[in-house]
ZABA-350957 format. One record per atom (N, C-alpha, C, CB): residue in three letters; x, y, z. Coordinates in steps of 0.2 Angstrom, whole numbers, plus 5000, padded with zeros to 4 digits. Glycine has a CB too. Example, Ala and Ser with C-alpha at 12.3 -4.5 7.8 and 13.67 -1.06 7.14 Angstrom:
BEGIN
ALA506649725039/ALA506249785039/ALA506649845039/ALA505749785045/SER506449895035/SER506849955036/SER506450005039/SER507049975029/
***
This chain:
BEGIN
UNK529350625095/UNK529450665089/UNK528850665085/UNK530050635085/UNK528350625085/UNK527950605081/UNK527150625084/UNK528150525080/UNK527250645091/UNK526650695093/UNK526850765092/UNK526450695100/UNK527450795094/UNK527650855094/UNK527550875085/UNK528450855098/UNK527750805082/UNK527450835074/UNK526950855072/UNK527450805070/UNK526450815074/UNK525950815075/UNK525450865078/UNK525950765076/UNK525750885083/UNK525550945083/UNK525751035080/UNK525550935089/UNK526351005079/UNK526451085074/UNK526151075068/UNK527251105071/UNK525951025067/UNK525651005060/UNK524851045060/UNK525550925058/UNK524651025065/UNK523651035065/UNK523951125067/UNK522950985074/UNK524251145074/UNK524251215075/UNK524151275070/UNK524851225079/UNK524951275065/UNK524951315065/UNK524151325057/UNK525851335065/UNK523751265054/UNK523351295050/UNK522651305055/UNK523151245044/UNK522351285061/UNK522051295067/UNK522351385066/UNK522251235075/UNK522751405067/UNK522851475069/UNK522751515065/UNK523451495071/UNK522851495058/UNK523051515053/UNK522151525052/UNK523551455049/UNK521651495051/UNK521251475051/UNK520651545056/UNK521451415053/UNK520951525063/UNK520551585068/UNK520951635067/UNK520551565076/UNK521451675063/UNK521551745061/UNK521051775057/UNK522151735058/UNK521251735050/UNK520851725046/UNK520051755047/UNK520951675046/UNK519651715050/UNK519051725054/UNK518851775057/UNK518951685059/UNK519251815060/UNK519151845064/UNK519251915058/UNK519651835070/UNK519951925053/UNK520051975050/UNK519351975046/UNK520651955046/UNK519151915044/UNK518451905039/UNK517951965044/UNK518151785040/UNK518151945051/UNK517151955053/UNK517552055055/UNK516551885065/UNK517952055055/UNK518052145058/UNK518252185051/UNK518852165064/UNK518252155045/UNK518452185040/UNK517752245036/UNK518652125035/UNK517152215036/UNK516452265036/UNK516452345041/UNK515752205039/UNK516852315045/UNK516652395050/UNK517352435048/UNK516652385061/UNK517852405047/UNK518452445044/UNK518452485038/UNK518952415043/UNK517852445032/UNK517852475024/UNK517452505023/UNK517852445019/UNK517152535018/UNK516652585016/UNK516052525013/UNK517052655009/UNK515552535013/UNK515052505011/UNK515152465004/UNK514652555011/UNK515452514999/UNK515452484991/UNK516252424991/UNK515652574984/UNK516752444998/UNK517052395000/UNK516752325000/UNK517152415006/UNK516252325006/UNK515952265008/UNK515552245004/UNK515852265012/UNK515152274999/UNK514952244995/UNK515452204988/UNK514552274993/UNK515952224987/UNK516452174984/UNK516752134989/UNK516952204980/UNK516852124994/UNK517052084996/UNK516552014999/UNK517352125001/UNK515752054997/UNK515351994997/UNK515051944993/UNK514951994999/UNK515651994985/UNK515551964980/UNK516051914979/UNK515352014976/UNK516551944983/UNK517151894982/UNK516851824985/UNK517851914987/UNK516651834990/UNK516151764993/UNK515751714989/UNK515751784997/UNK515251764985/UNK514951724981/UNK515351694976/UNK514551744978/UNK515851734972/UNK516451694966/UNK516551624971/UNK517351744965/UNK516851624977/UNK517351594981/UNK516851524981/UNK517551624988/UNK516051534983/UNK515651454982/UNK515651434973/UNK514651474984/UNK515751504969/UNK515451464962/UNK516051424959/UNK515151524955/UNK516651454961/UNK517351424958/UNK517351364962/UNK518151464958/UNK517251364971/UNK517251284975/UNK516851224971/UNK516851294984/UNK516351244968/UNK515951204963/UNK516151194958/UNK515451224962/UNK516451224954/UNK516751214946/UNK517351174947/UNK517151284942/UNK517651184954/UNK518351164955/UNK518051084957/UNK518751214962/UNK517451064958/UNK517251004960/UNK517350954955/UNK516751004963/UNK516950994950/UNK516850964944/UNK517650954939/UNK516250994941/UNK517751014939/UNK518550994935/UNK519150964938/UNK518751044932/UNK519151024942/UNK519750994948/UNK519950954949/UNK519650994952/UNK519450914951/UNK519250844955/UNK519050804951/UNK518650844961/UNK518650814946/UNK518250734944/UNK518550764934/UNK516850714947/UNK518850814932/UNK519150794926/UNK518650844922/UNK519150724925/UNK518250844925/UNK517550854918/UNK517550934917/UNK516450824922/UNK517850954911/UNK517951034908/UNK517051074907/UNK518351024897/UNK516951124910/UNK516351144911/UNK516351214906/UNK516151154920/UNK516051234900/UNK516251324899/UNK515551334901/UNK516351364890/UNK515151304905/UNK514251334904/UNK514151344909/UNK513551304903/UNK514651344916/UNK514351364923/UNK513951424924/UNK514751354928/UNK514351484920/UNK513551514922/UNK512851514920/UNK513651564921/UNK512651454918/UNK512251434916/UNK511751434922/UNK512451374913/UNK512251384928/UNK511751364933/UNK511951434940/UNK512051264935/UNK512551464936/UNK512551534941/UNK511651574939/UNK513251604937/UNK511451574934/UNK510951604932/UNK510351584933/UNK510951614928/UNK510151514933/UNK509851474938/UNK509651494943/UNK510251434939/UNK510051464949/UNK510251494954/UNK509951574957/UNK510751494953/UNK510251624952/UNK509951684953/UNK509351724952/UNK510151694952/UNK509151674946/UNK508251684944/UNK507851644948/UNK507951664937/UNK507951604951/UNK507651564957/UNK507351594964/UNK508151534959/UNK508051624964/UNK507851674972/UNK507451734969/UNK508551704977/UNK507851784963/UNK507051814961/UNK506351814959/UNK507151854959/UNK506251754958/UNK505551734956/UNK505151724961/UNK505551674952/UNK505651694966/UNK505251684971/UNK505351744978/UNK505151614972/UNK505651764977/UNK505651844980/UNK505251894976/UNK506351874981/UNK505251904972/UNK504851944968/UNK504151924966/UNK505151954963/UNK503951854964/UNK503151834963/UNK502951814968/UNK503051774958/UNK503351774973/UNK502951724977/UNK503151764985/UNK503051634976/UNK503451804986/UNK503651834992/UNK503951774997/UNK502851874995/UNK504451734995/UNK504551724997/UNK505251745003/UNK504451684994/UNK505551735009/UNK506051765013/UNK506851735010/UNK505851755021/UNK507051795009/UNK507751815006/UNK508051735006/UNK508351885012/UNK508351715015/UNK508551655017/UNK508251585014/UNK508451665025/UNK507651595013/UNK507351525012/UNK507451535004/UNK506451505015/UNK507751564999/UNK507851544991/UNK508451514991/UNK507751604985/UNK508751524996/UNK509351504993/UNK509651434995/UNK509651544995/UNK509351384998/UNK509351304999/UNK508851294993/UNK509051265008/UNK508351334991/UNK507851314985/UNK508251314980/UNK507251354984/UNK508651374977/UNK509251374972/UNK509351314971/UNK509751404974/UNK509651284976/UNK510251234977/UNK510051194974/UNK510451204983/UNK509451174977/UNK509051114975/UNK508951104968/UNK508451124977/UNK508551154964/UNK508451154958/UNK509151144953/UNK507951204957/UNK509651184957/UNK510351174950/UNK510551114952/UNK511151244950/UNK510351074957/UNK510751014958/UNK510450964953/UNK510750984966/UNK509750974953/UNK509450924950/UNK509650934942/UNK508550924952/UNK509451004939/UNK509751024932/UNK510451004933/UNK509751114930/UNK510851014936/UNK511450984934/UNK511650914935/UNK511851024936/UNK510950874940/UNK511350794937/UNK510850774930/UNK511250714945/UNK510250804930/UNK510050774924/UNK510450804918/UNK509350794923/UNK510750844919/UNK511250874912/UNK511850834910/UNK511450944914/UNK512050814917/UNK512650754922/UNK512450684914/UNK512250714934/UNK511850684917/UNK511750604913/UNK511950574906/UNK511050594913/UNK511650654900/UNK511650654895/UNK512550634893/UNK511150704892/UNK512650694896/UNK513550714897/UNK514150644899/UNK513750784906/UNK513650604901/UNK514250554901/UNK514450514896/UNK514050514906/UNK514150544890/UNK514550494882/UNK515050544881/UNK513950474874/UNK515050604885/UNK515650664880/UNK516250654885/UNK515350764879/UNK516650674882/UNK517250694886/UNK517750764884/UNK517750624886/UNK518250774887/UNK518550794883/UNK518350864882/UNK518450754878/UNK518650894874/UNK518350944871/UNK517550934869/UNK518750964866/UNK517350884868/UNK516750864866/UNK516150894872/UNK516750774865/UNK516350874879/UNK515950884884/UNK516050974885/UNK516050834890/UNK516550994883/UNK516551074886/UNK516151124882/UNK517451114885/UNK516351094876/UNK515651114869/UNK515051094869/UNK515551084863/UNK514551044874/UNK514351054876/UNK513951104881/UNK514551044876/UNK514451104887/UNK514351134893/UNK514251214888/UNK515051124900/UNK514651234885/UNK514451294881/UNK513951304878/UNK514851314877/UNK513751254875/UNK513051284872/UNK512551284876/UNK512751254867/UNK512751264882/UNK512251264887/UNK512351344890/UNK512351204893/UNK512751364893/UNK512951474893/UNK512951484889/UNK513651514896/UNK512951464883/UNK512551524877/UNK511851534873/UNK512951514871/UNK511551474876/UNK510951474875/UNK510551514883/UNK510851384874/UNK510651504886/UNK510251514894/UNK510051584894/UNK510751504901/UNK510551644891/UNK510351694890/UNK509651704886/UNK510951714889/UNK509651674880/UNK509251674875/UNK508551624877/UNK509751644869/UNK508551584884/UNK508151554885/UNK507651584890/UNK508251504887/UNK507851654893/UNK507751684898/UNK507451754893/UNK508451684903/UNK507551754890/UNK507051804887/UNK506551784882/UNK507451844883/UNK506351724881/UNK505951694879/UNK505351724882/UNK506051634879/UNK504851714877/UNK504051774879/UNK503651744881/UNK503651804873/UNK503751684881/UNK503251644885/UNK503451634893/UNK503151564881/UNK503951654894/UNK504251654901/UNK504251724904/UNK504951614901/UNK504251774901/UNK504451854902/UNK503851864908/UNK504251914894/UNK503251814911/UNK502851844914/UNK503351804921/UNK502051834913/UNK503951774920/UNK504151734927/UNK504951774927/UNK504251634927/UNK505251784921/UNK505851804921/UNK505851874919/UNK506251754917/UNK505351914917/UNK505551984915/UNK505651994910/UNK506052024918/UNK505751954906/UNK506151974899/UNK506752004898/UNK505752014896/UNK506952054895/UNK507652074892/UNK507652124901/UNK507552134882/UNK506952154904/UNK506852214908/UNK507252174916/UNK505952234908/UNK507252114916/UNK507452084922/UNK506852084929/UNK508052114923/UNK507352044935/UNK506952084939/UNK507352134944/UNK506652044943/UNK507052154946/UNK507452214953/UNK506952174960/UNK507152324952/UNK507452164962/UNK507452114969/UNK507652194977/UNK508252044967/UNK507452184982/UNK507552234989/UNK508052184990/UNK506852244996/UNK508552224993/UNK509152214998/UNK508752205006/UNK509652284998/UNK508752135008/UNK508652125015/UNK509052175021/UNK508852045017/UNK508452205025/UNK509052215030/UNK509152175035/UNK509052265033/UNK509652215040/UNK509552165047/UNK509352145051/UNK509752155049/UNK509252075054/UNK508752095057/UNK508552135064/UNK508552035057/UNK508152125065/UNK508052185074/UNK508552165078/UNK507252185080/UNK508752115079/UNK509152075085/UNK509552105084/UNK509351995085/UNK510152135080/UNK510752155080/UNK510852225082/UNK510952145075/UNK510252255082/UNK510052335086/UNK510052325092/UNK509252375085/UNK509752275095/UNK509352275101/UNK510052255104/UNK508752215102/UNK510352225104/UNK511052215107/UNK511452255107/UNK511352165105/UNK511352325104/UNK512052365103/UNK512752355098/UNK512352355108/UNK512152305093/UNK512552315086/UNK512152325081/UNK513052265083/UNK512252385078/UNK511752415071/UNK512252395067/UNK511652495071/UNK511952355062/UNK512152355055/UNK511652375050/UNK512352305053/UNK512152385042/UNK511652425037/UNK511652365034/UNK512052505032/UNK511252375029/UNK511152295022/UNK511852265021/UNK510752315011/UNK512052305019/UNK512852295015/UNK513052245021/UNK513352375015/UNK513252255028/UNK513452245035/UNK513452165037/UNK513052285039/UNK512552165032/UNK512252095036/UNK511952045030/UNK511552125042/UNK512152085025/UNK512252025020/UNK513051995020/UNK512052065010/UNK513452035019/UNK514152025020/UNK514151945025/UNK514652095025/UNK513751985033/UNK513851905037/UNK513551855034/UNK513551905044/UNK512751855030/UNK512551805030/UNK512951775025/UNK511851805029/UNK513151805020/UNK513651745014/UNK514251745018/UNK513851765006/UNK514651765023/UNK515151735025/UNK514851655028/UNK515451785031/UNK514351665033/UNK514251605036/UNK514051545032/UNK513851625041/UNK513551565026/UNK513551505019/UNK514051515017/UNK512951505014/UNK514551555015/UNK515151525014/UNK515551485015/UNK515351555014/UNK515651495023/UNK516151435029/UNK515851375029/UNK516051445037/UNK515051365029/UNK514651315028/UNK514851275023/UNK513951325026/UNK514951315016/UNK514951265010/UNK515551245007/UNK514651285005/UNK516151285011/UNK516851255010/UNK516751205017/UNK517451325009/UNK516551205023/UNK516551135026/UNK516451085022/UNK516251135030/UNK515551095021/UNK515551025017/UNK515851005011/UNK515051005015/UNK516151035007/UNK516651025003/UNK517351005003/UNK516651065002/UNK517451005009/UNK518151005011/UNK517850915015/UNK518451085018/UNK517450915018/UNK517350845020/UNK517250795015/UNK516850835025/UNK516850815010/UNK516450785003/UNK517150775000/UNK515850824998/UNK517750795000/UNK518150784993/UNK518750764999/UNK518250874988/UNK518750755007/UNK519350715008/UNK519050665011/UNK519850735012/UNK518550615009/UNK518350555009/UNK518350515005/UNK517950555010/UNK517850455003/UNK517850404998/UNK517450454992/UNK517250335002/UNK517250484993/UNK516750534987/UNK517250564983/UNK516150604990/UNK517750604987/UNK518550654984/UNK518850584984/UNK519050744989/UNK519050524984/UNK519450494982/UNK519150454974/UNK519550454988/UNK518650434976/UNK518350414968/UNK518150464964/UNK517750364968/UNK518250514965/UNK517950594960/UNK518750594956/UNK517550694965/UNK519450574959/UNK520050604959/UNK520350544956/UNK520350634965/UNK520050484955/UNK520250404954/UNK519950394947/UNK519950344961/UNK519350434945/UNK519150434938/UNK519350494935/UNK518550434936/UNK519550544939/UNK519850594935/UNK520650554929/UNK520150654941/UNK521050534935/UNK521750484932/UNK521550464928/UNK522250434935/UNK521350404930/UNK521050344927/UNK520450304926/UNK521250304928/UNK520050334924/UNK519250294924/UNK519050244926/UNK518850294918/UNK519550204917/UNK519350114918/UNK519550074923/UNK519550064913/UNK520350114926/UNK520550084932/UNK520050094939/UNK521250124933/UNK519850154937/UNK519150164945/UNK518650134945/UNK518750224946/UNK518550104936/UNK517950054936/UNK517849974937/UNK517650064931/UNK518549974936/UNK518849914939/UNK519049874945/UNK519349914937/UNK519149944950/UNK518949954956/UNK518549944961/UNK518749994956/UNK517849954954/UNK517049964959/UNK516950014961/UNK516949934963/UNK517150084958/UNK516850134957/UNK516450154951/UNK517250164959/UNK515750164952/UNK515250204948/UNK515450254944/UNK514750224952/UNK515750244939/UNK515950304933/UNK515450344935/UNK515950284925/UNK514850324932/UNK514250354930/UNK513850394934/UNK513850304927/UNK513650354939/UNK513350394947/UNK513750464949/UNK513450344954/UNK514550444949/UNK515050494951/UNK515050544948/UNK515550494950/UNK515150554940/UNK515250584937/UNK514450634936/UNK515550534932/UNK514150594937/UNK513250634937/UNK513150674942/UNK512550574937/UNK513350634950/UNK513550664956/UNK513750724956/UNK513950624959/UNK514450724951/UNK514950774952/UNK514750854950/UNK515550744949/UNK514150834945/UNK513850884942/UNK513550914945/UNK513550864937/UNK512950874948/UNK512350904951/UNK512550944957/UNK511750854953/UNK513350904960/UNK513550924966/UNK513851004964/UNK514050874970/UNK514151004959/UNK514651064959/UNK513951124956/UNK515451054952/UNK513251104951/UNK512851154950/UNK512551174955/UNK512451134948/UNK512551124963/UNK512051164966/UNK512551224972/UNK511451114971/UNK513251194970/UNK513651274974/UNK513551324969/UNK514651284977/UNK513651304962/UNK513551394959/UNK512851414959/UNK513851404951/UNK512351384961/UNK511751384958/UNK511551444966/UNK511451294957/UNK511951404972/UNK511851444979/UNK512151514979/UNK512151404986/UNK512751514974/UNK513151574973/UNK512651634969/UNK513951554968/UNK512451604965/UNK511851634960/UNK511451674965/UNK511451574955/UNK511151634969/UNK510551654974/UNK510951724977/UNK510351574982/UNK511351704979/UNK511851744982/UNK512151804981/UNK512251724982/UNK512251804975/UNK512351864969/UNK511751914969/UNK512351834961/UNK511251874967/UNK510551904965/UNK510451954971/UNK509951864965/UNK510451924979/UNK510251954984/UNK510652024983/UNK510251914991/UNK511451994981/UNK511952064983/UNK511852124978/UNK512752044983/UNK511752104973/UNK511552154967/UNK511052184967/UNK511552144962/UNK510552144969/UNK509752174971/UNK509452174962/UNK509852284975/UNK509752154957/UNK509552124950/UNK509752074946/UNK509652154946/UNK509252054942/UNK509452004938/UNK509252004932/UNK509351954940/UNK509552004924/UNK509352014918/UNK509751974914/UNK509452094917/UNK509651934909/UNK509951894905/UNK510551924901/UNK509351864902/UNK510651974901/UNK511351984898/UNK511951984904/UNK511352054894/UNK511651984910/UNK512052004914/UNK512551924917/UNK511552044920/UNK512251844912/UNK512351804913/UNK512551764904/UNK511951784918/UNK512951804900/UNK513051794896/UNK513851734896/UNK512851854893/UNK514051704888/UNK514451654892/UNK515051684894/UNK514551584887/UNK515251744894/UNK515551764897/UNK516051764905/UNK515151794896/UNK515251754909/UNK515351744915/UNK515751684913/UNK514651744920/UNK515451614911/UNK515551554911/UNK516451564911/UNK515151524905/UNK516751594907/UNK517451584905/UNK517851634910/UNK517751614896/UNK517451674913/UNK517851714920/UNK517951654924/UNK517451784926/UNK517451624927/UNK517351564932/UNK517951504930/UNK516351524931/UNK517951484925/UNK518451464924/UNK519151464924/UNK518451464921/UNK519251524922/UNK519851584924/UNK520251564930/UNK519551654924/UNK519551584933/UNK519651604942/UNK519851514945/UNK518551644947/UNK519851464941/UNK519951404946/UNK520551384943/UNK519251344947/UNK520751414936/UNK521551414935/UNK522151434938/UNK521551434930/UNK521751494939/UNK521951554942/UNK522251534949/UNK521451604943/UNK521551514953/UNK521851504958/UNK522151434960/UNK521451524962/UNK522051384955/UNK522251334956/UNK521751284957/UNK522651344960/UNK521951234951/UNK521451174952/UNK521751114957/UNK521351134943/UNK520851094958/UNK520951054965/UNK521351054970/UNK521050994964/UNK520951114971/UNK521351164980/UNK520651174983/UNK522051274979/UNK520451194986/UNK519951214990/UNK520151274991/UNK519851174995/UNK520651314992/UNK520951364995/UNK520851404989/UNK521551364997/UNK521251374985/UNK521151394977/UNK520651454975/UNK520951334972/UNK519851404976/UNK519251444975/UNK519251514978/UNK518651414978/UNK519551554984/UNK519551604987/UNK520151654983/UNK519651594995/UNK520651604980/UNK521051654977/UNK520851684969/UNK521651614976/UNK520551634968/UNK520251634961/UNK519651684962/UNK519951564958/UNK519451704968/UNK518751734967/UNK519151814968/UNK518151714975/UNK519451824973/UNK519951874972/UNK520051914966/UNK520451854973/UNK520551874963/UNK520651864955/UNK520151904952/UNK520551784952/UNK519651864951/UNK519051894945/UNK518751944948/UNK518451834943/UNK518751964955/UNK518452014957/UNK518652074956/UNK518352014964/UNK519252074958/UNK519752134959/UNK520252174953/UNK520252094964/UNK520252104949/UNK520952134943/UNK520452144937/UNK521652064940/UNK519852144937/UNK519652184930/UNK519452284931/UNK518752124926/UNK519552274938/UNK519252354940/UNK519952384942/UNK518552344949/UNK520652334943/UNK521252384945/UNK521352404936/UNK522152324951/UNK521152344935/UNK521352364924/UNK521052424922/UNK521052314918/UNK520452434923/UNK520052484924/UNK520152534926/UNK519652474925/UNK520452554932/UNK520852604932/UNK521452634931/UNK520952604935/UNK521952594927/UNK522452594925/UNK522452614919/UNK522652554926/UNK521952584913/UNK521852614907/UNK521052604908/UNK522352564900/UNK520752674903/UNK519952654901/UNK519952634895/UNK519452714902/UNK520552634891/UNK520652634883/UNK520652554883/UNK521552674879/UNK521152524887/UNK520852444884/UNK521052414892/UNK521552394875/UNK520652404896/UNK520552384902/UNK520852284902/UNK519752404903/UNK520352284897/UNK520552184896/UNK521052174893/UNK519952134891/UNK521552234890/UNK522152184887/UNK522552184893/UNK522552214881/UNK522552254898/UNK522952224904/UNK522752164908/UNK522952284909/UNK522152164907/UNK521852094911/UNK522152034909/UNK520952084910/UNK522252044904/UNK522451984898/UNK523251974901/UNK522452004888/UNK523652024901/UNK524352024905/UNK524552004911/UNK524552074906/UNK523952024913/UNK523952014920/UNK523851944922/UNK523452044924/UNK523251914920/UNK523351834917/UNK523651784916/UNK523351834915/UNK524051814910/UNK524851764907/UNK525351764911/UNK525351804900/UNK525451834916/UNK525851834920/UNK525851784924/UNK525751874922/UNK525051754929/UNK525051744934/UNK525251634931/UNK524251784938/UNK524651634926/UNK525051574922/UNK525651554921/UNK525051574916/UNK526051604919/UNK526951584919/UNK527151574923/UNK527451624917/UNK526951634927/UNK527351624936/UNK526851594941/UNK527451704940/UNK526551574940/UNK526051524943/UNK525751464941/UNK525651544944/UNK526151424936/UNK525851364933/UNK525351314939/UNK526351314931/UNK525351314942/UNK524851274947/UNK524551304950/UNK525151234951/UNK524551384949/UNK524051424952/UNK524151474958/UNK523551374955/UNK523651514961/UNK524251534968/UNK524051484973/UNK524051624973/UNK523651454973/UNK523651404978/UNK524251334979/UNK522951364975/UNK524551324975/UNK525251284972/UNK525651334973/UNK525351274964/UNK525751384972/UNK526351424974/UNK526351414981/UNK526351494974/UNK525651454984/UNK525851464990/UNK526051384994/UNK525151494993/UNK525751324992/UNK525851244996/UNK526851254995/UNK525351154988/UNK527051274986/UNK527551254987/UNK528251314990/UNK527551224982/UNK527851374991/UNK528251434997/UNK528251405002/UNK527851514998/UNK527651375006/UNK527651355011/UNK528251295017/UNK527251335010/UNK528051235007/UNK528651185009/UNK529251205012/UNK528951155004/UNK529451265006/UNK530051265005/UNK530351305011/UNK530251294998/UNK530051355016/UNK530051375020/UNK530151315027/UNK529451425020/UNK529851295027/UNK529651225031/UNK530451205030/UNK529051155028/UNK530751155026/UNK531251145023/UNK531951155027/UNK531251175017/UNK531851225026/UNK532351265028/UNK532451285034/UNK532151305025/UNK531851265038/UNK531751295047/UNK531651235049/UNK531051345050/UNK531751175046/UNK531851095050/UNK532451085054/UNK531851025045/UNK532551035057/UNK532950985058/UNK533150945055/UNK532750965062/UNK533650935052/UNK533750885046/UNK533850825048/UNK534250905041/UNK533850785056/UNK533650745059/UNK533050745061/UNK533950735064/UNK532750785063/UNK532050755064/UNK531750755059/UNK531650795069/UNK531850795052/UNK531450775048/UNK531550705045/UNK531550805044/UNK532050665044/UNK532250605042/UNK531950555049/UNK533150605042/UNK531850585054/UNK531450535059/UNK530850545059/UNK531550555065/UNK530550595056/UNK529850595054/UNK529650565049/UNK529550655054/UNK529950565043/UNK529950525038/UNK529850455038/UNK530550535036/UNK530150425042/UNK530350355046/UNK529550355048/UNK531050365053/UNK529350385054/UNK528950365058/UNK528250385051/UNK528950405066/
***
C-alpha cells in the first residue's frame, strides 16, 4: 500500500510538471509576439516574487523596497550592455551578484529592525533609489531622468540552421523560461532543506531557533542577499525584455505590486510566485480595458476579492481544492492505512 502510495504521490506532480513544460515551450508559436512578450514578463515577476517570497514568506522579514534591488539589477545589465559592450547572457549572473551583495549588506544593518520598523525601512530604501539614479554625478553611467535604451538580443544562428527560425520576442521568451526553471530549482532545493528549515524556524520563533543553534543573524542576512539576487536577476531580465530603463519606471510603486503579487499568490509556496506574477501582469491591463475612467479601482476590487476568497492565496486554494478532491476519490481504508504506515 505504502509504495503504490507512493507512487501516486510523485506521478501525478512528475505529469503535472511535464504538461506544464511542454505547454510553457509551444505557447510562443501559438501567440502573437506582444503575447509573448507578456508572457516573458510574467517570468520575470515569477523570479522577483520567488525572491520576496524568500524573504518574507519564509524567513518573516516584511520588504516595501524590493524594487529597489529590481532596479539594481536592471541598471546593471544596461550599463554594462550599453558602456562596456558587454553580452546580453553574461549581465545577468553579474546582476545577481551585485544585488546579493547590496542586499546582505543591507541584511546586516536590518537586523536590529523588525516588524513595521524594518518595512520602513526597506521603503526608504524604493523611495529613495529612484532619486539616486538621477543624481548628476552618476547621469554619465545611469542616463539621468533620459535613461538607457538597451537592443533586444536576437537569436542566435543555431536555431536557423536547424530549421527553427525565431524572432527576439521567440528567443528571449526561451532564454528566461530556462533561467526561470533554473531559479525556481534552486529555490525549491534551498528552501526544502536545512536553509528553508532554519529560514521558517525564525520566522515562528527566533529565540527558539537560537536556542537551537541556529544563526539568527547569518540567516536572516543570508535571506536578504539571497532573495536580492533573484529580483536583482529578474531586473536583468526586464531590462533585456523592455529594451529600457529610466528611474521612474522603478518608483516605490513597483515595490508594493511585488508585494501584492506574493499575497496574492500566496506566501511561502513556491508556486505562489507564478500566480502572483500572473496576477500583477495580467489584471491591471484586463482593468484597463474594462474602464479607462478608473482602471485601479477595479484593480482594487479585484484584489479584495481575491483576499476574501482567497485568504492564503491561490496557491492555498489550489493545495486545499486539491485535498479536498483527494479526500473524496480515496479509500477510506487505505487512507487510514496510509496514515498508519
Amino acid at each position: 500500500m505504502s509504495i503504490s502510495s507512493g507512487k501516486k504521490t510523485w506521478s501525478v506532480p512528475v505529469f503535472v510538471l511535464v504538461v506544464l513544460g511542454l505547454v510553457a515551450m509551444a505557447l510562443p508559436f501559438m501567440v502573437s509576439s506582444y503575447r509573448t512578450f507578456q508572457l516573458t514578463l510574467v517570468m520575470v515577476y515569477a523570479i522577483a516574487l520567488l525572491g520576496l517570497n524568500i524573504l518574507t514568506g519564509y524567513n518573516g522579514q516584511i520588504s516595501l523596497g524590493h524594487g529597489a534591488f529590481y532596479a539594481m539589477g536592471a541598471y546593471c545589465t544596461a550599463i554594462l550592455m550599453d558602456k562596456l559592450g558587454v553580452p546580453y547572457w553574461a549581465t545577468v549572473p553579474a546582476a545577481g551578484v551585485v544585488c546579493f551583495v547590496a542586499g546582505f549588506l543591507f541584511g546586516l544593518p536590518a537586523l536590529r529592525l523588525e516588524g513595521l520598523y524594518l518595512a520602513l525601512a526597506t521603503f526608504a530604501l524604493g523611495v529613495a533609489m529612484p532619486q539616486l539614479l538621477k543624481y548628476k554625478a552618476l547621469e554619465g553611467w545611469t542616463g539621468g531622468v533620459q535613461g538607457i535604451v538597451i537592443l533586444k538580443p536576437e537569436a542566435p544562428a543555431f536555431f536557423p540552421a536547424i530549421g527553427l527560425p525565431l524572432n527576439a520576442d521567440q528567443w528571449l521568451y526561451f532564454f528566461t523560461l530556462a533561467l526561470a526553471a533554473l531559479m525556481f530549482v534552486l529555490g525549491w532545493n534551498l528552501l526544502r532543506g536545512r536553509v528553508g528549515r532554519a529560514l521558517v524556524a525564525i520566522r515562528d520563533q527566533h529565540i527558539a531557533a537560537e536556542a537551537m543553534g541556529v544563526n539568527n543573524a547569518l540567516y536572516k542576512s543570508a535571506a536578504f542577499g539571497v532573495s536580492a539576487m533573484y529580483t536583482g536577476v529578474a531586473g536583468a531580465l526586464g531590462a533585456i525584455a523592455v529594451q529600457f530603463v529610466a528611474p521612474d519606471s522603478f518608483s516605490v510603486f513597483l515595490s508594493i505590486m511585488l508585494l501584492v503579487g506574493i499575497v496574492i499568490g500566496g506566501l511561502a509556496s513556491i508556486s505562489g510566485a507564478l500566480y502572483g506574477a500572473l496576477f500583477i501582469q495580467f489584471v491591471p491591463n484586463i482593468a484597463d480595458e474594462l474602464s479607462k475612467a478608473a482602471p485601479w479601482a477595479i484593480f482594487g476590487i479585484v484584489m479584495l476579492a481575491f483576499v476574501y476568497l482567497m485568504p492564503t492565496g491561490v496557491a492555498g486554494a489550489v493545495r486545499l481544492l486539491l485535498a479536498r478532491t483527494g479526500k473524496k476519490g480515496e479509500n477510506p481504508a487505505a487512507s487510514s492505512t496510509e496514515e498508519a504506515l
